[in-house]
N, C-alpha and C positions, 0 to 999 in steps of 0.2 A: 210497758213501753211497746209502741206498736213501730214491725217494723216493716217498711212495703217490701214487698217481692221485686221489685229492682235493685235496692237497697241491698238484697239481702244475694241478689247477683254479682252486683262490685264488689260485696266485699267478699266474695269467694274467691274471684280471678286477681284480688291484691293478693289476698294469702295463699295462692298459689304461683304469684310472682316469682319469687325469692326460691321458688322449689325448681320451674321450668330454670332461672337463671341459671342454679346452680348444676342444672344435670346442663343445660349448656355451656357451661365453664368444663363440667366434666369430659362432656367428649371432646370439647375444643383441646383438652390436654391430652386425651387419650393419642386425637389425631396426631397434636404435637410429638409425640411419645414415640408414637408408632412411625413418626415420616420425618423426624429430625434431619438423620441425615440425609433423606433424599432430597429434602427443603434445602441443605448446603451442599450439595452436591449438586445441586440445578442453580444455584447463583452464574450469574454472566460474571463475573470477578474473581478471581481465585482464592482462596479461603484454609489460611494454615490457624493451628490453634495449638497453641503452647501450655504446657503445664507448670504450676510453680517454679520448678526445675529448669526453665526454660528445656525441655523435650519436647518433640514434636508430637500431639496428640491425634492430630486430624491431619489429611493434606486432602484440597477438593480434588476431583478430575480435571476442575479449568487450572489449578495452581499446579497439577502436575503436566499439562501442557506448557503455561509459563515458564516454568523453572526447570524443566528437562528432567526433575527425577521423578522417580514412584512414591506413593504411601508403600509401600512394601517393601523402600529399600531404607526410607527414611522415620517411619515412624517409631518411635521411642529412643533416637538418637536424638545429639545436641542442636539447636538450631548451625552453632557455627559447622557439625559433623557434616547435618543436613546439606546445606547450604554452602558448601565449601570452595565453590565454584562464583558465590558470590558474598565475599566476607560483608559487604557492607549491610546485607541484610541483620547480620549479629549486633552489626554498629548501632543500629537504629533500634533496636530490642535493647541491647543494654542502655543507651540513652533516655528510651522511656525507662527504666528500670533504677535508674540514679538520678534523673530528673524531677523535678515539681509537676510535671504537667502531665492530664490525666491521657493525654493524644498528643501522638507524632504523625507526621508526614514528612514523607521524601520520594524524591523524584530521582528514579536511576536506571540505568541498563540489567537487564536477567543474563547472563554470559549463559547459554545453553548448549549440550555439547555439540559438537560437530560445527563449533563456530556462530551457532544463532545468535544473534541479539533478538531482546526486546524489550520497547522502554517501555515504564511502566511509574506510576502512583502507585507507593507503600504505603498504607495506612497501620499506625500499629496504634493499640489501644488494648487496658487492661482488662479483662471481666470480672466482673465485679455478682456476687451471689443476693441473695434477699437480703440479708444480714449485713452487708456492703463492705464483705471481705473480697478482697481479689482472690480468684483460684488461678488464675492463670494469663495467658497473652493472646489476642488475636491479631490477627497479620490478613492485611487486605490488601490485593493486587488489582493494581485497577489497569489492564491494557491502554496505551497514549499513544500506542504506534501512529493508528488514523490521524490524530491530532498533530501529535508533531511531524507526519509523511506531509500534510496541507500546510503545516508552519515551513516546513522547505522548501514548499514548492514555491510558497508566497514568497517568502524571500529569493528563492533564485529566479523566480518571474521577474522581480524586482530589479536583478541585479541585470536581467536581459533588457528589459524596457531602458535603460542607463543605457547599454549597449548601443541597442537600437535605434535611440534619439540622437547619435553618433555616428552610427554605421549608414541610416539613410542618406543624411548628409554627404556622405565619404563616397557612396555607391554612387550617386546621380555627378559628382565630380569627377569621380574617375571614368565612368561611362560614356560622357562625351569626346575625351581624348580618345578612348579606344576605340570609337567608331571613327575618326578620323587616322590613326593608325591602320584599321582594318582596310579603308578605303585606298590611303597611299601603295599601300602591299598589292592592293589589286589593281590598280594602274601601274604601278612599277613591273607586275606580273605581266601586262599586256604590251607595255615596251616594250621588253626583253623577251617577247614568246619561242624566242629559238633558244634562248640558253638556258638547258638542263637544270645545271647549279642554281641558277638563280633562282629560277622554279622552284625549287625544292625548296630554298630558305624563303619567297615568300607564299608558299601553301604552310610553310611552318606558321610563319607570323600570324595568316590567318587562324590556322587551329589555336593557336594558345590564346590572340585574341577573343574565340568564340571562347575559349574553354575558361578567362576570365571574367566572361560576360555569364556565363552561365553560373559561376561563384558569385556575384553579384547578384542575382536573380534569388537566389535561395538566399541571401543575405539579407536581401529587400524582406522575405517571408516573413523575418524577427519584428520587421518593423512596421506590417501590414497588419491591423487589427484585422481575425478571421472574424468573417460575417457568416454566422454558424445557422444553420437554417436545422435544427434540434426539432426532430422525431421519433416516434419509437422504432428501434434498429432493431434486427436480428442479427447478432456479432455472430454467429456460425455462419450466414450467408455472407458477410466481408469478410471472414477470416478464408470461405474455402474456395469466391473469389480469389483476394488475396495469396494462397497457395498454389492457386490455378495456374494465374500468370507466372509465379517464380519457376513451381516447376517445370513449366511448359521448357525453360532456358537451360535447364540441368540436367544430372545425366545421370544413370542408375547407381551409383556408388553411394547415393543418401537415402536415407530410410525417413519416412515422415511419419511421426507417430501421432495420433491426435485423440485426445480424450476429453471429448466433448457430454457437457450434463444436456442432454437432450430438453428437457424442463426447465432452463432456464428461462423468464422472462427477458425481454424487449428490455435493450438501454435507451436514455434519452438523448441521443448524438445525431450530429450531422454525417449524415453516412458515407458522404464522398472524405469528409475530412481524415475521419476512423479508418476510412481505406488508404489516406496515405500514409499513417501513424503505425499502421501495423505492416505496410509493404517495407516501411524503414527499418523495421525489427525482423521483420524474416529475413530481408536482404541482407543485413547487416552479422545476420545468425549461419544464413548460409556461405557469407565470404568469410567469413570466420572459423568454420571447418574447412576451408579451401578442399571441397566436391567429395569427402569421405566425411560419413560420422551420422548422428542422427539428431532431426531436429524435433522435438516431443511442443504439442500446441497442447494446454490444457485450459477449459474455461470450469469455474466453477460459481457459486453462491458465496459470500465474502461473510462467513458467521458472526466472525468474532470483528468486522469492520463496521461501524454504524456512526453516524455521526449525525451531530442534532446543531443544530443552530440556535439562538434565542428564542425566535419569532415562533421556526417551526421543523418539522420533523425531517431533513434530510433522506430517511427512509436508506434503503438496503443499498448494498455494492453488489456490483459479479466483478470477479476477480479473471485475466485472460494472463496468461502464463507463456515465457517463450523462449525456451530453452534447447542450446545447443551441446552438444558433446567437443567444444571447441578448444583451444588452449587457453581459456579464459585469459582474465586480468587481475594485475596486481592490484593489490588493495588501494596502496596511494591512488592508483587512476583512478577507479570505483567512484570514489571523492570527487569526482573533475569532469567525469564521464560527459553529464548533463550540459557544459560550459560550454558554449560556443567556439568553434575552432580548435578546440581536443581533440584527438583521435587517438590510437591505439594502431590504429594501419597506417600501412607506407605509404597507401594512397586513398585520398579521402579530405573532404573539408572539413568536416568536423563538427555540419552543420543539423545535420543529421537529427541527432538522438534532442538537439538542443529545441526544434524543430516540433519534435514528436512532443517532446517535454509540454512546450505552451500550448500545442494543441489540444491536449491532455487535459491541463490547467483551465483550459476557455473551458470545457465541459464538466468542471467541478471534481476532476478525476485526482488520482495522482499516479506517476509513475515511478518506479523503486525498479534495483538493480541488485543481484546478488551474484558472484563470480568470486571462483578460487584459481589459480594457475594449475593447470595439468587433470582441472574437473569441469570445465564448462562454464556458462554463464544461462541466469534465469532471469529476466527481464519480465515485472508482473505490473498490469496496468488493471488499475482498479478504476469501475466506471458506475453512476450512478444508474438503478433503474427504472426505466421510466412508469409515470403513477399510473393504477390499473386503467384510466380513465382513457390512454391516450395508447394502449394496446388494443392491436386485432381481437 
């Protein structure tokens, strides 16, 4: 049999197949071998792994950001030892464990020390070896903060637009009475231009008229869709604006600390808007220390915030921080903060923070509040930023 020399080419490189495959199988496991854990320890999700035993074998770096403890305080201890700070993790572990079903999920708070929360997707599921015995439990954390910070906001946009569709109504009624009030006060003021008394009670009329008209005004704001004119910003030039003017009104007894990432990228915001958003938070942070204490501004890159939409990629956060040394607030307020017509001060509408909230919200942002009594308060707005396309 004769065979060509082409012939006798293929069939060298098929019997050589099977050999290139396998030294390729090989180092593909070697690499595995060799980079296991650094492969679970770069996961964006946190990553715990239990032994038959239910013991903790593995804990990632992101799981011990999560969960507030170490690999080194927790591993070879129980999950509930582990974990003790948050029993319902153990819950979910032995439910896969006397259950039918090869996977669990559960949606809960991380209780971490110092008061942290963070909500999170527990994924637990058994592993299972070649032979298709279980050796052991994995546990996947998946961070939901982003998700459910935007599900609050939607919802309490929601519950202000309700507000709103109320309140404008109510503003433009009571509005026309008070400029006829304001009017009568200044004719009655010019009757009576000799007497003192009289004087005095209608220059009052007038201020508290002006000073209802002006709650009205900011009250209109909830019900004014903002017509946002979105470019790429440089939040260090509004924040040091923004600081410019506050300080210029105060007096040396406050210390302004600022810890800005120089590298950060350009947000996509309307930059007069973002300037009023953040003058309502320093303002708010400086009458809060009444003129002692120290206000710390910090921006950074938002790692662990990312959000994706169906269509398409939402892309990155910077995160703007704005923290006072002031006598903070109680928890129940925390809750209410956002509401309309809330405050926490003796004097103040309360229109404020509600305010800063939706404008926040129009920019796909979200805004969160963290405050203990007798430690301050940290006020962190998270803002989209803008695509490389539309930066200097």
């Amino acid at each position: 049999m004769i065979v060509s020399r082409d012939a006798m080419k293929s069939a060298a490189k098929s019997s050589m197949a099977p050999q290139a495959n396998a030294t390729g199988a090989r180092a593909d496991e070697s690499f595995l071998a060799a980079h296991s854990e650094d492969v679970l320890a770069s996961l964006g999700d946190g990553l715990v792994l239990l032994d038959l035993d239910g013991r903790v074998a593995f804990l990632s770096p992101r799981a011990e950001d999560l969960t507030g403890v170490s690999a080194a305080q927790v591993v070879g201890r129980s999950v509930e030892q582990a974990f003790a700070m948050n029993p319902w993790i153990g819950d979910t572990v032995r439910c896969l464990q006397l259950g039918t079903a090869r996977r669990t999920s559960d949606a809960g708070e991380l209780l971490a020390p110092f008061g942290r929360r963070v909500a999170v997707q527990l994924i637990a599921a058994p592993v299972i070896d070649a032979l298709g015995a279980a050796v052991g439990t994995l546990l996947l954390f998946r961070d939901t903060t982003a998700q459910r910070s935007l599900g609050d906001a939607a919802d309490r946009g929601s519950r202000v637009s309700d507000l709103a569709a109320v309140a404008a109504g109510l503003a433009h009624e009571i509005k026309n009475p008070l400029g006829g009030i304001k009017g009568a006060a200044q004719l009655l003021a010019e009757e009576v231009g000799g007497n003192a008394n009289v004087g005095r009670f209608t220059s009052l009329i007038t201020r508290e008229v002006d000073r209802v008209s002006a709650l009205l005004e900011q009250l209109l704001e909830l019900t004014r869709p903002p017509r946002l004119r979105l470019a790429a910003v440089n939040v260090h030039r509004v924040l040091n604006d923004v600081l410019t003017l506050e300080r210029a009104g105060g007096d040396g007894a406050l210390t302004v600390r600022l810890v800005f990432d120089p590298s950060l990228p350009d947000v996509l915001a309307d930059e007069a808007q973002l300037r009023q958003v953040f003058l309502n938070l320093v303002k708010n942070a400086l009458e809060a220390m009444e003129g002692t204490g120290t206000l710390t501004v910090t921006t950074r890159i938002e790692t662990d915030f990312h959000v994706r939409h169906a269509a398409r990629d939402l892309g990155q956060f910077l995160s703007v921080d704005v923290e006072d040394t002031g006598p903070g607030i109680a928890a129940e307020d925390c809750e209410r903060i956002f509401a309309p017509f809330f405050t926490t001060k003796t004097s103040g509408t309360g229109l404020g923070l509600a305010v800063s909230e939706r404008l926040v919200a129009q920019h796909g942002g979200t805004i969160t509040i963290e405050s203990e009594l007798g430690r301050g308060t940290r006020v962190r707005v998270r803002l989209p930023v803008a695509a490389p396309d539309l930066r200097d």
